[in-house]
C-alpha positions in Angstrom: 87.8 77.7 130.8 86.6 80.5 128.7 88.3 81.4 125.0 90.1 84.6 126.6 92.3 82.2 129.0 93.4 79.6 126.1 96.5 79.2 126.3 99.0 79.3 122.8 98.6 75.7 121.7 95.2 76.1 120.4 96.4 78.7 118.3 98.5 76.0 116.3 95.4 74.2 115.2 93.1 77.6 114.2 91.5 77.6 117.1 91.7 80.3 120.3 92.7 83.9 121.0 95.3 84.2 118.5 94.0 82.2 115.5 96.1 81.2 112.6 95.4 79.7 109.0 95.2 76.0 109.6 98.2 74.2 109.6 97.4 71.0 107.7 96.3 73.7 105.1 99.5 75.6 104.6 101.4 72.3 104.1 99.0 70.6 101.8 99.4 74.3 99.6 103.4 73.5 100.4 103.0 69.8 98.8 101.0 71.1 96.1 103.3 73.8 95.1 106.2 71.4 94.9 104.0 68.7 92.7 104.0 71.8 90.6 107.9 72.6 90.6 108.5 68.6 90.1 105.9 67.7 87.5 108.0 71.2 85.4 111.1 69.7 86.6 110.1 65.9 85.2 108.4 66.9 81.6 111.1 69.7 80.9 114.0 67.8 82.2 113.1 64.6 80.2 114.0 66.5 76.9 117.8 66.5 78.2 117.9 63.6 79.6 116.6 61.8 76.3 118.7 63.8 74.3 116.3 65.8 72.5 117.1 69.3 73.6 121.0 70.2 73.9 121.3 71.5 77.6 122.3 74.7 77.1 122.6 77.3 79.9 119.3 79.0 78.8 117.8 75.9 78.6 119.1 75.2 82.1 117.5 78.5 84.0 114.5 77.0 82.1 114.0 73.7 83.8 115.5 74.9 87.2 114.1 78.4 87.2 110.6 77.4 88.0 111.6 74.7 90.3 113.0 77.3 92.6 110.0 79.3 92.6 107.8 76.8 93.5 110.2 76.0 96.4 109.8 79.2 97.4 106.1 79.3 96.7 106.6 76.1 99.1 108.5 78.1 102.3 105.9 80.9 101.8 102.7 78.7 102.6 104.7 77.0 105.8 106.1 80.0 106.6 102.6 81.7 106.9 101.3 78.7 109.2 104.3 77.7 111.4 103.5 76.3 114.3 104.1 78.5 117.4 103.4 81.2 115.7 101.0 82.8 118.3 100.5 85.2 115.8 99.0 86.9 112.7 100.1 86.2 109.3 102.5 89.0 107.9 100.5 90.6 105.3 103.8 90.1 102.6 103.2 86.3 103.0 99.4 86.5 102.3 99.9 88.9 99.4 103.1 85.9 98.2 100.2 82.6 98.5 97.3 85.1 96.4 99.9 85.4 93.9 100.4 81.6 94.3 96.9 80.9 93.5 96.1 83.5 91.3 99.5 81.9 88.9 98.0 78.6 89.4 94.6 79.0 87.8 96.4 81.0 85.2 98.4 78.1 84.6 96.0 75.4 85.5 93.5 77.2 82.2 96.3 77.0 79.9 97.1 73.7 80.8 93.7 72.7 80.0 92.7 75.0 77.1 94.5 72.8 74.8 91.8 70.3 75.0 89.3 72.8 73.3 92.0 72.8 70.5 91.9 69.7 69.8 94.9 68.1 71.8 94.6 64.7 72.9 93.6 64.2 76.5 96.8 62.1 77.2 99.1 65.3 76.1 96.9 66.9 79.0 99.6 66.0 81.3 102.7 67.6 79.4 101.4 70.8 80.4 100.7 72.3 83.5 96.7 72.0 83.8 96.6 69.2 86.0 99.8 70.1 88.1 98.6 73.8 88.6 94.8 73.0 89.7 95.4 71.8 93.4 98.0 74.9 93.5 95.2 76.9 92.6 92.7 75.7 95.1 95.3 75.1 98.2 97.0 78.1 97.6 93.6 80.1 97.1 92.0 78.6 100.3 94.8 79.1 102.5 95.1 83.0 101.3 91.4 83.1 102.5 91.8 81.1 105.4 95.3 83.3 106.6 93.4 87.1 105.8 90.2 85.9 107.8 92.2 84.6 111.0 94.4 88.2 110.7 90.7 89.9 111.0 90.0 88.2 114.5 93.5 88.6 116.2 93.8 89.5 120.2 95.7 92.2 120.9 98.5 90.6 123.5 97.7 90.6 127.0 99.9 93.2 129.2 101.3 91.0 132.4 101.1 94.2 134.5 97.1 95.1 133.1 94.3 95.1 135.7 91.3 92.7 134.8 88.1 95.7 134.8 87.4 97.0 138.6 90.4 96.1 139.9 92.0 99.6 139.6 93.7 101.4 143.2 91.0 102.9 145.0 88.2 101.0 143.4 88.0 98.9 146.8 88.5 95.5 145.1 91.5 93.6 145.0 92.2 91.1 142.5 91.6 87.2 143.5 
């Protein structure tokens, strides 16, 4: 069996005619994305909860806010490797998991710049530095990954098209 007669389910793992980003790839970029949202949701949260910050309505869009964006951040990377796809990525959810990345190192060198400041290492993880790292390299990889698997698409194969020599009056009929 040669790759032009694969059949859909090796598209689902990366592999065949109509390749894909690798599944395992977009979820571990979901999981990471939601460590993110949570690990926000935990530190900023905890201020309410212990009844150091009044929870005001502001304060509110503050703590959930992110968490939503991150579940969205979430549905973007599955969304861009759903299995059964059969197809390329939309170029929309590639540009969405760039952004991704390109927020998470933004965040991920913030996070950590307060150690050349002076912080203590174990206020490292009140900030987002070691949340937003794996954001930064799932959600980068699997940006890569998707935009190199749109390069080597297949155009669909027409039922009614002729394989070459096969055309009426050519003298060959097709087996």
């Amino acid at each position: 069996m040669d790759v032009w007669t694969r059949g859909p389910e090796r598209a689902v793992t990366g592999d065949g005619p109509r390749r894909t980003a690798p599944v395992r790839l977009g979820y571990a970029a979901a999981a990471a994305g939601l460590l993110l949202g949570a690990a926000h949701l935990l530190v900023t949260g905890w201020f309410a909860v212990s009844g150091q910050q009044e929870a005001s309505a502001g304060y509110l869009v503050w703590v959930i806010g992110p968490l939503v964006v991150t579940l969205g951040l979430a549905a973007a990377a599955i969304a861009l490797v759903r299995p059964g796809a059969g197809r390329a990525p939309r170029r929309g959810l590639t540009w969405v998991t760039g952004t991704a990345a390109v927020l998470c190192f933004l965040l991920s060198a913030v996070g950590f710049a307060s150690l050349f400041f002076g912080a203590s290492p174990t206020s490292l993880f009140f900030g987002p530095g070691p949340y937003a790292l794996p954001g930064a390299v799932l959600f980068g990889a699997l940006t890569l990954s998707a935009r190199s698997a749109r390069g080597r698409r297949l155009p669909p194969a027409d039922p009614a098209a002729r394989p070459p020599g096969s055309a009426p009056g050519s003298g060959r009929t097709p087996v």
